[in-house]
N, C-alpha and C positions, 0 to 999 in steps of 0.2 A: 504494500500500500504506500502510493508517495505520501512525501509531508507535505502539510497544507502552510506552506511558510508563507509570511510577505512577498518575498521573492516571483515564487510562483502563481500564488492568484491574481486574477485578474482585476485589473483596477477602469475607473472609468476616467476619463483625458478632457481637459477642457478644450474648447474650440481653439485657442491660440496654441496649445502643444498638438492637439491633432494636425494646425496649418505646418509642423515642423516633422511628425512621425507618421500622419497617416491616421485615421479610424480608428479607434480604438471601438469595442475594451481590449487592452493586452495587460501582461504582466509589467512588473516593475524592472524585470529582465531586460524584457524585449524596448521598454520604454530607451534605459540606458541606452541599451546595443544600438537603437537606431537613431536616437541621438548624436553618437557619435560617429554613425555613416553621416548624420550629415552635414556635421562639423567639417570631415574631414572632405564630403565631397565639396565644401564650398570653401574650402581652405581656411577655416575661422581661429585655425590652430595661430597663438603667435608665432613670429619666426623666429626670433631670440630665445625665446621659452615656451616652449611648446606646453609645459603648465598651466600655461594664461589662453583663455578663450578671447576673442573678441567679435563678438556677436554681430549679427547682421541685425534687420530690420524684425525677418519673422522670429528668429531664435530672440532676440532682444525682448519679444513679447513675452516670453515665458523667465529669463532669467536676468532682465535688464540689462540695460543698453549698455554698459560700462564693462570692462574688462572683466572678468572672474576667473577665479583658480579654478580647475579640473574638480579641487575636492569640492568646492563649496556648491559647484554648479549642481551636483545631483542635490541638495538640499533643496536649492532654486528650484529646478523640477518638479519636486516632490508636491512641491504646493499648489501644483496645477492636477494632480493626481486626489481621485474622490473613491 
């Protein structure tokens, strides 16, 4: 029997992280993972430090517009997650 973690159940996405991952419900997994396709497909990675996000327009709508560390961004996230 799996476990029924955070991780794995399914959570519901507000309209500005759906404009960034897609339709939900997914998991808090799947939220991350795609997340960071698509950082990376839009280059939002710093160049100096790849640590530091710096958001576009649509990602800005879920973790503000201003720079953020990697770690702090999932917290950001999180708050759009129900």
């Amino acid at each position: 029997m799996a476990k029924n973690n955070a991780l794995t159940k399914p959570v519901t996405l507000t309209p500005a992280l759906e404009e960034v991952v897609g339709k939900g419900p997914m998991t808090r997994a799947e939220v991350t993972s795609k997340v960071w396709v698509y950082i990376k497909k839009h280059e939002l990675q710093d160049a100096k430090d790849k640590r530091q996000i710096n958001p576009d327009a649509k990602l800005g709508a879920v973790i503000g517009k201003d720079q953020i560390s990697m770690f702090k961004m999932t917290a950001a996230v999180s708050k759009h997650l129900t």
